[in-house]
KOLMAR-628310 format. One record per atom (N, C-alpha, C, CB): residue in three letters; z, x, y. Coordinates in pm, whole numbers, plus 50000, padded with zeros to 5 digits. Glycine has a CB too. Layout:
<atoms>
ALAZXY...
</atoms>
This chain:
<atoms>
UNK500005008349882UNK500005000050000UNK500005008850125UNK501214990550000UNK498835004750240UNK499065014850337UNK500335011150456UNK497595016950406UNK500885017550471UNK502055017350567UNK501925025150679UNK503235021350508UNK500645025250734UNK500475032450847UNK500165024150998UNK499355041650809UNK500875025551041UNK500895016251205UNK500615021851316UNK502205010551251UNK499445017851415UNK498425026151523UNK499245019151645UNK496355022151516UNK499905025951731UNK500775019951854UNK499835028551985UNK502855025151843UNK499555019652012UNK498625020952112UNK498905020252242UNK497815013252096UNK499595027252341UNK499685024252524UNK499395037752593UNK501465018652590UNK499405032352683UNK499075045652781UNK500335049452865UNK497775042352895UNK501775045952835UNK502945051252862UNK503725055952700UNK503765039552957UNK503555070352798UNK504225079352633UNK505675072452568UNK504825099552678UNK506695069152681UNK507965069052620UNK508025058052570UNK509035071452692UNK507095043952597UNK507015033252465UNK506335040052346UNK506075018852499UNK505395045352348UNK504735051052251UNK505625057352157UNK503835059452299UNK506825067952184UNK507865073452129UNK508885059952102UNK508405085352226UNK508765051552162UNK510295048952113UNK509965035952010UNK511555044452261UNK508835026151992UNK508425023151887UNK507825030551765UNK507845016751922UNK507245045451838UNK507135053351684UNK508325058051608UNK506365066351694UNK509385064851670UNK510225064851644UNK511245054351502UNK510305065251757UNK511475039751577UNK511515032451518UNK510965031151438UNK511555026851550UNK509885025551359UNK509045026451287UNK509155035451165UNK508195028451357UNK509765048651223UNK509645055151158UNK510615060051033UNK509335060651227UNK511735053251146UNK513635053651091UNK513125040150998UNK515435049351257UNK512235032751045UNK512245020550881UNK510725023250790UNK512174997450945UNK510615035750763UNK509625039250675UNK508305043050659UNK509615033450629UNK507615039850763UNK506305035050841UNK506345049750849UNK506225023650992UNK504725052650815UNK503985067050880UNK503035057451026UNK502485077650716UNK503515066351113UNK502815059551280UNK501755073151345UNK504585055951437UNK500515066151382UNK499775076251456UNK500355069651614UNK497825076251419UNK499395073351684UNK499765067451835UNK498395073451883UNK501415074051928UNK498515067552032UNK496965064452095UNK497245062152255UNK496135048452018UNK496745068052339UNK497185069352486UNK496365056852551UNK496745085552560UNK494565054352441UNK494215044052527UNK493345036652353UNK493055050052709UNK492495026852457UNK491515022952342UNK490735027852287UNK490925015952353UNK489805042552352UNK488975048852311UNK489675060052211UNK488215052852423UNK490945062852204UNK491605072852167UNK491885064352007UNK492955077452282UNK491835053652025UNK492615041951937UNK491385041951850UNK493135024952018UNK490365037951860UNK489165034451782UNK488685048051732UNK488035026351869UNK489215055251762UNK488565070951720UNK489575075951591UNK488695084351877UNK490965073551642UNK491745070251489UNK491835068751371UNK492055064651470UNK491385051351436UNK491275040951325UNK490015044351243UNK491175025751385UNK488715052751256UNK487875058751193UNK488635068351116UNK486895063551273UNK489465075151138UNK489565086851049UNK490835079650937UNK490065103351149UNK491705072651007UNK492445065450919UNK493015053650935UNK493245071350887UNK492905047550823UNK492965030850856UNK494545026850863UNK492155020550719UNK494665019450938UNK496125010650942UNK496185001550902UNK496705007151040UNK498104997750897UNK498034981450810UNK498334975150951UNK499484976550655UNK498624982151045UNK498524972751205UNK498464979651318UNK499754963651242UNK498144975051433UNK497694982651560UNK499124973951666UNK495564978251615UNK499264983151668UNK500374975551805UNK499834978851936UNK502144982251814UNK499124971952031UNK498024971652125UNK498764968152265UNK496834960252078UNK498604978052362UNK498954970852515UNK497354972352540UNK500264980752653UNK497514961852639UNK496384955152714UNK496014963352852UNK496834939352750UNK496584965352906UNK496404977253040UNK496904991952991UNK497524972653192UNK495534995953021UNK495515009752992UNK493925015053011UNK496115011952839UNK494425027053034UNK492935033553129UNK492075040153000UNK493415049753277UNK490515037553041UNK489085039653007UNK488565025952927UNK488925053852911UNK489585022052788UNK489395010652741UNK490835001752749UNK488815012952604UNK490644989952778UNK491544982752773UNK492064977452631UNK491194974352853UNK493254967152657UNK493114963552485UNK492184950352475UNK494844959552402UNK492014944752569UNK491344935052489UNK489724940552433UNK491264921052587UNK489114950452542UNK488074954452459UNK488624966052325UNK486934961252567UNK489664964452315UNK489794977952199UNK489834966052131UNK491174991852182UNK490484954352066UNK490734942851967UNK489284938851958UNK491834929952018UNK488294936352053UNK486544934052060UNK486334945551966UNK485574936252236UNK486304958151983UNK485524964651889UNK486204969451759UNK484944975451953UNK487614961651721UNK488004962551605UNK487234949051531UNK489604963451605UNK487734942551585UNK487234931351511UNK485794930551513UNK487784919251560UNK484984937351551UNK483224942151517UNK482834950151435UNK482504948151612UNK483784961551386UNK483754970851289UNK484144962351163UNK484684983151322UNK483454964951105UNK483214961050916UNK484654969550847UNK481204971050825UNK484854979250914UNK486004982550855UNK487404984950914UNK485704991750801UNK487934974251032UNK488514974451089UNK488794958551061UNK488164981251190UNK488114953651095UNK487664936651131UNK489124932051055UNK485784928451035UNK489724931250946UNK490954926250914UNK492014929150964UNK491184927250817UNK492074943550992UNK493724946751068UNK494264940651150UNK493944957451136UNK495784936451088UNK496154924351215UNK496294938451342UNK498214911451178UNK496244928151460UNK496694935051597UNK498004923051635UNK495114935951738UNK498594932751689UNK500304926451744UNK499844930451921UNK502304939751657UNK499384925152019UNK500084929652118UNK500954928052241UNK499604933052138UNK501574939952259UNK502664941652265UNK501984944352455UNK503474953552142UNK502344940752568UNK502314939652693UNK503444930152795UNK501064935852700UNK503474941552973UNK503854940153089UNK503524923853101UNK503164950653187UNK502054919753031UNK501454905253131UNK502064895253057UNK499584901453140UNK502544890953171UNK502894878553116UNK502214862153126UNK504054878353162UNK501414865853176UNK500184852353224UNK499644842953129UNK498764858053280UNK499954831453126UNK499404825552983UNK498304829552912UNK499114813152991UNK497294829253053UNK495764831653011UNK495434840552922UNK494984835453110UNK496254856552938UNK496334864852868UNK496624867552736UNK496764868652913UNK497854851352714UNK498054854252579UNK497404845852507UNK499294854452540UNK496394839952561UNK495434827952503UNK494124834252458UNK495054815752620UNK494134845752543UNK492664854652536UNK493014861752429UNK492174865152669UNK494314867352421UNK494444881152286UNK494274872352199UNK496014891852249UNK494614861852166UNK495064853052022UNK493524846152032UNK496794839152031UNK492604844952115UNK491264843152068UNK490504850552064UNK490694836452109UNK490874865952036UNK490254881652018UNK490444886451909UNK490744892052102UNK491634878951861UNK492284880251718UNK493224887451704UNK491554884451624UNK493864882951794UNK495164888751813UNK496324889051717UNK495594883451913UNK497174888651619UNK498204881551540UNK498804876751661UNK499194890151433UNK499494882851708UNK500634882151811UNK500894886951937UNK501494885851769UNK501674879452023UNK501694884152168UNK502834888052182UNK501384874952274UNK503534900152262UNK504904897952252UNK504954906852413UNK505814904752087UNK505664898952481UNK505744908952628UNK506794916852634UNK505874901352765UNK506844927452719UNK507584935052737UNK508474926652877UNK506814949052748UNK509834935252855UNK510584946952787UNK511074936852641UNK512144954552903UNK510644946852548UNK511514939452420UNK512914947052417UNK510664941452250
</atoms>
């Protein structure tokens, strides 16, 4: 079973402190500063989930969840994401991008 989880933001010390976690409960975690960094990854190794913020510089998340869910070998991985916005619209758009889940920050 793969137990590998792709946490994706463009602020390091969330990036650390959910890998971290993750890690104290078993989980092997890559990490990813943006979307383009994220999809370049997920080519070399697949995850059983992407934990995705939505603002973040070159690719955003909602186009990073667009070109997962276009890849043939991505296209199933749930995405969780995890974001500052709190705007409905936003969480109506991830969850029709194929989002699993929305969860705003600060958790």
């Amino acid at each position: 079973m793969n137990k590998t989880i792709l946490v994706v933001d463009d602020e390091l010390d969330i990036r650390d402190l959910i890998s971290y976690n993750l890690t104290r409960e078993g989980f092997a975690v890559e990490s990813a500063a943006n979307g383009k960094e994220a999809l370049a990854k997920l080519e070399k190794t697949p995850a059983a989930l992407v934990i995705l913020d939505i603002m973040m510089p070159e690719m955003d998340g909602f186009e990073t969840c667009r070109a997962i869910r276009a890849n043939p070998k991505t296209a199933n991985t749930p995405v969780l994401f995890l974001t500052a916005r709190h705007a409905e619209v936003d969480q109506v758009v991830s969850l029709e991008l194929g989002g699993g889940d929305y969860v705003q920050k600060p958790v």
